[in-house]
N, C-alpha and C positions, 0 to 999 in steps of 0.2 A: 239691246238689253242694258239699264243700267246696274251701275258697279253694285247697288244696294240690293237689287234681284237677284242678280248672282251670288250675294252672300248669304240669301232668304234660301236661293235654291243648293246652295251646299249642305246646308243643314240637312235641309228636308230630306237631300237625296243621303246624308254621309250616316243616315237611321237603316240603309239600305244595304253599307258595304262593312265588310269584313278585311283589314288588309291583311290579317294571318294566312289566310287561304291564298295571297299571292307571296309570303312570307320569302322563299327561297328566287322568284323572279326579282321580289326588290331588292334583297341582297346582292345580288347577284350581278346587275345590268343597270338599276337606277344610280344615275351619277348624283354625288353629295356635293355640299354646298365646296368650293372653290377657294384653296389656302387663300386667295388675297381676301376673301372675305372676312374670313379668321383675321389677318394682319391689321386691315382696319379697322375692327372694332376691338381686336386689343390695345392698339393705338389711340382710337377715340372715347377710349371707358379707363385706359391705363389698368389694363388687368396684369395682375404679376402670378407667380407660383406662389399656390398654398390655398388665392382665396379659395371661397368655393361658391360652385355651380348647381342649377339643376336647371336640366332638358324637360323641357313637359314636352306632349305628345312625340316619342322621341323616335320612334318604328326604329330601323336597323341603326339607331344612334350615328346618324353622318354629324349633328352640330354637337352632341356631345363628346364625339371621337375628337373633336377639330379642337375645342375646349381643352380634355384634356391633354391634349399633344402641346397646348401652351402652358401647361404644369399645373393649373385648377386640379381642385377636388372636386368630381364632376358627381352628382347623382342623377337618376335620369328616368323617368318613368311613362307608362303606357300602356294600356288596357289590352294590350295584343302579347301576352308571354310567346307567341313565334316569332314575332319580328323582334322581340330584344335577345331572344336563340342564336338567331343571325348575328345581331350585333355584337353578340361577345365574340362570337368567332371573328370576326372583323376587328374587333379591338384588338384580340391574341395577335394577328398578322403584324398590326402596327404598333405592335408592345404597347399599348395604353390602357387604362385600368379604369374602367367606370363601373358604380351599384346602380344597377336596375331593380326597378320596382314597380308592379303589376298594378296599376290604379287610376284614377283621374284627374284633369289638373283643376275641375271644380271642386274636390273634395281630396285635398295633398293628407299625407301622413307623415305631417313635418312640422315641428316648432314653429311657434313665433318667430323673427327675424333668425332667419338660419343659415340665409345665404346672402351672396354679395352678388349674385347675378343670380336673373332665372332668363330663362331661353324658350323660344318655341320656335319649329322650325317648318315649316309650310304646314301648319297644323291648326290655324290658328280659326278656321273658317269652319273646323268639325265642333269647335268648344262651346258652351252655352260662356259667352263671350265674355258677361256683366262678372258671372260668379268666377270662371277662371283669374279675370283681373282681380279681382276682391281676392282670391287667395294668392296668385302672386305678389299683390302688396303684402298680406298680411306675413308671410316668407320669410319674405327680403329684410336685409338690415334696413336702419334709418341709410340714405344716402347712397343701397344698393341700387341697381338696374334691370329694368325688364328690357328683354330685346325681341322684338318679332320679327320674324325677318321668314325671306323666301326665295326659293330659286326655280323662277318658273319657266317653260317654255314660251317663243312670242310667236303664235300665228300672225303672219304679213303677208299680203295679197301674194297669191301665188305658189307662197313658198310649201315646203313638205311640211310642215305644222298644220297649217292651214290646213292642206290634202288630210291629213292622219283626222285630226278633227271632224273633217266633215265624214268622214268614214266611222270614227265609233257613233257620230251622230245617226248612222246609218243603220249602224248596228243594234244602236241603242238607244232609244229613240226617247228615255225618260232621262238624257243626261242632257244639261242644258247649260253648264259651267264653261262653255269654250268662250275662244276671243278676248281672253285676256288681256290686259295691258301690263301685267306686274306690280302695280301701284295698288296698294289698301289704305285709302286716307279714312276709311270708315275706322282703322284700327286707331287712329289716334284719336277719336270720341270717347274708346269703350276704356284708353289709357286715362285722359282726360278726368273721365266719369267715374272711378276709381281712386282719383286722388292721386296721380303721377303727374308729375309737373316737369318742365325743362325739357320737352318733349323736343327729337330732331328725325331726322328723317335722311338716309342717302342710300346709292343705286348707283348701279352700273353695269354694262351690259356684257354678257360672255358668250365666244361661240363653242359650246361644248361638243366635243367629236365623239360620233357615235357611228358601230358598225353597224350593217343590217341587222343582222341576229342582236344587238345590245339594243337599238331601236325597239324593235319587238316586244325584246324581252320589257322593256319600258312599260311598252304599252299593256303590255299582258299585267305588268304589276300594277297599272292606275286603277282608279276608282269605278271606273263603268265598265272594265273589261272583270278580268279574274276576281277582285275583290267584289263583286255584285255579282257575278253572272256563273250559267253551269259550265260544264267543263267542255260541251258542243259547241256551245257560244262562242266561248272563248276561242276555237279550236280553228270554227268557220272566220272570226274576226285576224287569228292572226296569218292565217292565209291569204286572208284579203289584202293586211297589209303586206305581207313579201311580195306579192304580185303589184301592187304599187310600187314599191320601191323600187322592184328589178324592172318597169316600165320607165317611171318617168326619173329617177335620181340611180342610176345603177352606180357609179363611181360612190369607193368606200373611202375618208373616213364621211360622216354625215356630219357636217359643222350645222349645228343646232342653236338656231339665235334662242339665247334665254336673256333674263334679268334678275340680277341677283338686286334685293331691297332690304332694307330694314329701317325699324322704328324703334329708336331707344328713350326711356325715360325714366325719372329717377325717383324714390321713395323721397317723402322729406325725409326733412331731420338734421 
């Protein structure tokens, strides 16, 4: 399948899913994007305390959280009022302070240049993609930044990705987004095509350690499991993965090859 199919069939399918109704599993077990992620693109944007930020589609705020713990003025928005529930309570843990706000990032409810960064964090492939970009420019100061970025799992011959994958394919037979590479070169067209210029791109790969039960819970919060499906489904699917897991991978923690990426570009001006 290529990369452009799989971004035709996100859509299609993401008219399907609900992440509120997995709200308390994403909280809970989905791991966020990885401090070194945050350090380089502070490093590469030369972000300080004060400017300010906003998260579009931001669910339990993991890149808005990461934002503000670098000192930004984070605002952060998303069409799911359960999953940013979640996320305040996760920001109280780690004393950091973001405004959430219930809406979409094709139609923001925010000034002309208002911010110095806008963000979106594995979200990017639910947006109707042209108008999202048109309102992140329109946002951003002259010379702010859009970043898209992502941290996705890598199915690789063999591995337990791979197995998990070919089982909600099992389950769920209208999901067709697996096999991923972690690379969105298509995102820097819709950058492009918007009027963002000085476009860069970098990646790097993490093993994230996950227990059974956090596994699970993963998968129970993705797109083809809880967030689409009834609560049987869901019920029988995540059965089927413990019974996978306790067969062929029983030793706990689960090092989970992901790839964390992103795409930054800058407003003129």
């Amino acid at each position: 399948m290529s990369a452009q199919q799989n971004v035709e069939d996100a859509r299609d399918y993401g008219r399907k899913v609900d992440f509120g109704r997995a709200a308390s599993d994403y909280a809970t077990h989905r791991a966020g994007f990885p401090p070194r992620f945050f350090a380089r693109i502070a490093a590469q944007l030369s972000l300080a305390p004060g400017m300010h930020a906003l998260d579009l589609g931001t669910g339990t705020g993991t890149v808005a959280r990461g934002l503000a713990g670098l000192g930004l003025a984070v605002d952060a928005i998303d069409p799911s009022a359960p999953l940013m529930e979640e996320a305040r309570v996760l920001d109280e843990a780690e004393s950091v302070r973001v405004r959430y706000h219930v809406g979409k990032a094709e139609a923001l409810p925010f000034a002309e240049a208002a911010f110095d960064l806008v963000t979106a964090g594995q979200c990017w492939h639910w947006f109707d993609r042209p108008r999202a970009a048109a309102e992140a420019l329109r946002v951003l100061r002259p010379g702010g930044a859009l970043v898209i970025c992502h941290f996705d799992w890598l199915p690789l011959p063999g591995n337990m990705v791979e197995a998990t994958e070919d089982l909600i394919r099992a389950h769920n037979p209208d999901w067709t987004m697996g096999r991923g590479t972690g690379l969105y070169g298509q995102w820097l067209a819709d950058m492009s095509h918007a009027g963002f210029t000085g476009i860069e791109t970098a990646s790097f790969d993490h093993d994230q350690p996950y227990s059974h039960a956090d596994w699970r819970g993963r998968l129970r919060a993705s797109a083809p499991v809880k967030a689409s499906r009834d609560a049987a489904s869901v019920a029988r699917f995540d059965a089927d993965l413990g019974a996978l897991l306790a067969a062929r991978w029983p030793a706990e923690p689960l090092m989970v090859p992901h790839r964390v990426w992103w795409a930054c570009a800058r407003k003129p001006g």
